[in-house]
N, C-alpha and C positions, 0 to 999 in steps of 0.2 A: 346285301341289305345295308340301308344308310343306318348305321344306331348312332343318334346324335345322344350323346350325354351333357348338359347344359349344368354345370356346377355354379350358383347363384347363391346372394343373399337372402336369409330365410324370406324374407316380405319383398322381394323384385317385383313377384310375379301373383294374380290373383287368379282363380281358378279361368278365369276366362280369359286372361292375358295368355295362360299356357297353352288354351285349348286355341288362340287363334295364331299364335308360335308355330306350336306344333303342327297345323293347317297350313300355315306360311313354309314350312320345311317339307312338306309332303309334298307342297306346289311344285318347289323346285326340280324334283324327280320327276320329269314327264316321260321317262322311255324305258322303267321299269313299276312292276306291278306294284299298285299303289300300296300294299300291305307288307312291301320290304320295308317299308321307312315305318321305323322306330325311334320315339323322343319320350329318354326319359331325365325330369326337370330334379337335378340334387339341391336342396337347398343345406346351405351351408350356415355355422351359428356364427355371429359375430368373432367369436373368442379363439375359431378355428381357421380364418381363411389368413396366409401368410403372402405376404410375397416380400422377396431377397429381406427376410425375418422381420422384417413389420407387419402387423395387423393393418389388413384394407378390410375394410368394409365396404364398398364401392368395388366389387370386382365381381366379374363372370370368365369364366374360361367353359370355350365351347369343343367338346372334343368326341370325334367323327371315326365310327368305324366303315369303310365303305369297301363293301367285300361282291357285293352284285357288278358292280364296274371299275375298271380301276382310269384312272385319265391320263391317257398318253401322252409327253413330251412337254417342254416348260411350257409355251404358248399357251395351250390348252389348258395346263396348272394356274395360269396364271389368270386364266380370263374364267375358273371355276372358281377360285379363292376370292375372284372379285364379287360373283354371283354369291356364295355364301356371306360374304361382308354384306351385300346390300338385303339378304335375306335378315339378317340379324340385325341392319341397323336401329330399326325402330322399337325391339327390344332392348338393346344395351348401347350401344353409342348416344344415340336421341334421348336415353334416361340417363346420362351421366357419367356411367358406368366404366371403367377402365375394364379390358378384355383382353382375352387372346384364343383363336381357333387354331384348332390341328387334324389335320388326318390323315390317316393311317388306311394303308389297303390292306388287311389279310389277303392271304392266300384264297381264292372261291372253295378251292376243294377243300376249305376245311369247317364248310357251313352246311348246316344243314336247317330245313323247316317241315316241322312235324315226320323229322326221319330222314326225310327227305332230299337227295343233293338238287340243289336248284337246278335248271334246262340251261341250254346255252343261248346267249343274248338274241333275239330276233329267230328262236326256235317255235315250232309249232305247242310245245308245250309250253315254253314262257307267254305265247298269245295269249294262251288258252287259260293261265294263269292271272293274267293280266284281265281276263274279260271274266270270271267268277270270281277274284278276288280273293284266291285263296291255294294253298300248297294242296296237291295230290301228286299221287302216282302219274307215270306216265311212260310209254314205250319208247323203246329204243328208236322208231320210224318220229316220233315226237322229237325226235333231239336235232332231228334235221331244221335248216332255215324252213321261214313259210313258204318261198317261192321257187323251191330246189321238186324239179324232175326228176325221178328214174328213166336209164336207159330203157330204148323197148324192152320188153321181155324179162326186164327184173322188177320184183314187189318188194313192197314196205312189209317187211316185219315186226 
């Protein structure tokens, strides 16, 4: 799951700036179920937000748990850090804002949704996940990819 955590100034953001943020960051996940991605907006009080011990007022730091996928190799890091810059820019660069993004991959196995350990990436259960919108059960023959055969003469359990 993407948990974006957005730390802002108490008035960045109006209730419709967040909700169409947070629709812009949902966007960017096209290859996992749209209900892993998580934004939630911290606003912060003027009298609280430092940086190297000065009071900014003018700052957001965006910080990214991202445990459903994790991005292999610098290349790759580098052309997704550019994708989330331009996700963000017209909330906080385009407003003025001084920033900084981070993220961080936990481990998968140590997430769960409604109990639940997520399927593995391009499994019959993550499809299945992906097309109801939402975490259940699912069998062990579900953790297979979508377009994986049995030999003759063996079944899905």
């Amino acid at each position: 799951m993407p948990f974006w955590q957005i730390f802002h100034p108490v008035d960045a953001y109006s209730s419709e700036d967040k909700k169409k943020f947070a629709e812009r960051i949902a966007d960017l996940y096209t290859r996992v179920p749209r209900f892993y991605v998580v934004t939630l907006f911290e606003p912060i009080p003027p009298d609280s937000y430092f940086v190297g011990g000065l009071s900014h007022p003018k700052f957001v730091r965006v910080k990214i748990d991202q445990m459903a996928r994790t991005v292999p190799g610098p290349v790759l890091r580098e052309w997704w850090m550019r994708r989330v810059e331009e996700v963000v820019a017209p909330y906080v660069r385009d407003r003025g804002f001084d920033w900084e993004i981070q993220i961080a991959e936990p481990p998968r196995d140590l997430w769960t949704l409604q109990g639940v350990i997520p399927p593995p990436f391009e499994s019959i259960a993550e499809k299945r996940w992906v097309k109801e919108n939402k975490a259940s059960p699912y069998t062990l023959a579900e953790k297979l990819p979508v377009n994986f055969t049995f030999a003759p003469g063996v079944a899905a359990r």
